[in-house]
N, C-alpha and C positions, 0 to 999 in steps of 0.2 A: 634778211630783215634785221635792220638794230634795231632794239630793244629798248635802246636809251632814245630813239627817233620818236616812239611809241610810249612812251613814260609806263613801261611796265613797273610794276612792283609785286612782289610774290608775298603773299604772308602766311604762317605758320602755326595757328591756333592751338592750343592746347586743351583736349576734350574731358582725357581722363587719365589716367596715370601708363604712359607709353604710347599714346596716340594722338597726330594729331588732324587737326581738318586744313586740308590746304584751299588758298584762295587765290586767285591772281585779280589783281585791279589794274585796268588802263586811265588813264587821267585824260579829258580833252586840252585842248591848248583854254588858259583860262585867265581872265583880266582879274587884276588885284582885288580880293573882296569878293569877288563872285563864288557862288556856290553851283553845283551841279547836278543832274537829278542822279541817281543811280539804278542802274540797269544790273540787275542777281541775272545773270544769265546762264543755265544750268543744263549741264550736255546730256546725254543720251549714256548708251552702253556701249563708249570706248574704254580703250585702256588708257590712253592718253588725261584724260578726265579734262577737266577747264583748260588745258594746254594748246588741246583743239578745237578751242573756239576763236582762238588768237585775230584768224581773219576776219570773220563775220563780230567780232569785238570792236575790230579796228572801224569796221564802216560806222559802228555806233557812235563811236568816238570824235569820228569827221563830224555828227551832227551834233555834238556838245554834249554827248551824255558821259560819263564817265561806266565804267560797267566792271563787275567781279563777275567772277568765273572761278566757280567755288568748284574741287572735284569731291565729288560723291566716294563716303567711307570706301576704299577698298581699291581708288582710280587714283591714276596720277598719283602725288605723293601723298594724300591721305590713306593713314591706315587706318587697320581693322578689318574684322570679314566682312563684308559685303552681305549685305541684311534689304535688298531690293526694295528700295526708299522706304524702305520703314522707318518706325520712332527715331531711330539712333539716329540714321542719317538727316531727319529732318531736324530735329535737335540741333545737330553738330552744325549746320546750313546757319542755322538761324542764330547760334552764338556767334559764328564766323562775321554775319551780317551787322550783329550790335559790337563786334568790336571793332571792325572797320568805320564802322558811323562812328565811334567812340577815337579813333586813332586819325580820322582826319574832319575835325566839326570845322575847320576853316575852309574844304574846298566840296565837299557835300550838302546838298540837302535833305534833311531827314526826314521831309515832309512829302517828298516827291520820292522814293524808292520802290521800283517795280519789278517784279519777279517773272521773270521769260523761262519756261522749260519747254524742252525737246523730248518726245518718246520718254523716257526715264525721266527725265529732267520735267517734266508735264507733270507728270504724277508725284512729282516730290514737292512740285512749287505748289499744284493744287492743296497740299497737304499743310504747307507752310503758312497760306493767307485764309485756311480757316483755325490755325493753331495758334498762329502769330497775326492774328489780326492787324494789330496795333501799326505794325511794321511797314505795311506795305498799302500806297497810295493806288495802286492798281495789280493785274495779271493777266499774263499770256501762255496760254496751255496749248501746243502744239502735236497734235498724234498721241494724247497721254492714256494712260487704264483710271478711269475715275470709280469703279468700282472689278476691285483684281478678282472675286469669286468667279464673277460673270466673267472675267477674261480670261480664269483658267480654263474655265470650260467651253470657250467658243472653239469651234470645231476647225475651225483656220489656225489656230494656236500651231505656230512650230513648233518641232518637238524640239529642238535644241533651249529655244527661249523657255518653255516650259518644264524643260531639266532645269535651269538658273533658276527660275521660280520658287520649285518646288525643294533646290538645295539651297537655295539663298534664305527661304521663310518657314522650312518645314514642311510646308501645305497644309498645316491646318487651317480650317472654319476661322478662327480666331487670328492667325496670324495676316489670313488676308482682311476679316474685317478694320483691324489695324491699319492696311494700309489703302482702306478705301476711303479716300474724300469726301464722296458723294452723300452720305448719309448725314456729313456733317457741315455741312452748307448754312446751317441758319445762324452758324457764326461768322459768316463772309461779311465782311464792310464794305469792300473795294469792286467797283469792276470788274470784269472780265473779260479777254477775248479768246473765245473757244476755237480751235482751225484744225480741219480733218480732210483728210480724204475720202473719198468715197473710194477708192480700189487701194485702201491701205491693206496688204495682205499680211501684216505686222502685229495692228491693233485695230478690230474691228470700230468703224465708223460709228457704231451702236452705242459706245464710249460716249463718243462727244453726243450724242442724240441722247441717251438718259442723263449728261447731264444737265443740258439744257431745259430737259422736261423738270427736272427737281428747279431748278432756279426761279424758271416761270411760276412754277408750283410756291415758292418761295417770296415771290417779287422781287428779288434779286437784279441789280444792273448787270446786264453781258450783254455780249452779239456773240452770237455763232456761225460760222463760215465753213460750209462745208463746201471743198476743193471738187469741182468736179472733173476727175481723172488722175486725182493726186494719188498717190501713193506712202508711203509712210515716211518719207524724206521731204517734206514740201516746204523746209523753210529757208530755203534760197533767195538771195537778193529780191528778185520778183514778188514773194509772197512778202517780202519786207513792205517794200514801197506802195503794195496796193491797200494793206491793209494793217501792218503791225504798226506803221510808223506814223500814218494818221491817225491810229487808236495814242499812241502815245502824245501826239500834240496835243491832241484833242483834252487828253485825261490831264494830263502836266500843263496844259496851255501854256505852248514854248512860242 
């Protein structure tokens, strides 16, 4: 794959003194004067970090969206330790984001920017569009922990994911309240689309079912889709076209 085919560009943020947050942006092909919506599309727990979203970036970009691919403190070449979407990381996300809107106002729209997480990437974006309101035109939260207490303790929890857990935030009470979204929902502006498995043996489906119940609770706009037979990987081509990419017309009316 060229790179230069794909108008990649890598950027380099600078957080705090020795570390920085990396980001990669794909550009669509674009007419003089035109702006483009922007898709945060934010990975799971690879080591790769945004590196490995390259392909499923690239289908974005067939349909005119431009998209970042921010990696999470501690992946790909952001450093730092690794703090399991907690504060730091969504902080670092969310400057990456205003400086990219700030470093291209001629081919962006800053009125249309939507935040897509995966499993990790879920639970950081959930965290970003009630932190960062202001930011984000909509969100897509795929297999995320919207409340982490209740996910340390669901009894499907692996033990390996719950060693990173518990060495990534401590385990304390406090550390996971920090990085549950759920409780803080009555600062949502935007959208949502909720997408789960039901045989996710990863992150209990229960996930996306309380948060749904807070939103409703809330009046909040979302739809929630629960996969029937999905498993904790469901965001493949397929689940694109049936449902991520008509929530995004629909929300952007492209």
């Amino acid at each position: 794959m060229d790179i230069n085919d794909i108008h990649l560009k890598q950027l380099l943020v600078s957080i705090e003194a020795g570390e920085v947050q990396e980001g990669l942006i794909l550009f669509p092909e674009q007419k003089e004067g035109e702006k483009s919506p922007l898709v945060v599309f934010i990975h799971g727990h690879n080591t790769g970090g945004g590196w490995e979203l390259l392909a499923p970036a690239q289908r974005m970009t067939k349909r005119g969206y431009a998209v970042l691919m921010p990696s999470q403190i501690g992946f790909g070449l952001s450093t730092g330790k690794r703090d399991y979407c907690g504060p730091k990381t969504v902080a670092a996300i969310a400057k990456l984001i205003e400086a990219v809107l700030a470093e291209y106002p001629q081919s962006l729209d800053p009125n249309k920017v939507v935040v897509w997480g995966v499993s990790r990437g879920a639970t950081v974006a959930s965290a970003l569009v009630v932190d960062h309101p202001a930011l984000f035109a909509a969100g897509i939260l795929v297999s995320g922990v919207y409340d982490m207490e209740m996910n340390a303790g669901w009894s499907g929890k692996d033990p390996e994911i719950l060693r990173n857990l518990v060495e990534e935030t401590g385990g304390t009470p406090e550390a996971y309240r920090l990085r549950s979204s759920v409780g803080r929902m009555n600062s949502l502006r935007c959208p949502l689309l909720i997408l789960h498995g039901d045989s996710d043996d990863v992150v209990s489906v229960e996930q996306a079912l309380l948060l749904d119940r807070k939103l409703l609770e809330l009046g909040k706009e979302h739809e929630t889709v629960v996969v029937k037979g999905g498993r904790h990987h469901i965001g493949g081509p397929a689940i694109s076209r049936e449902y991520v990419f008509p929530f995004l017309e629909r929300i952007l009316q492209k």
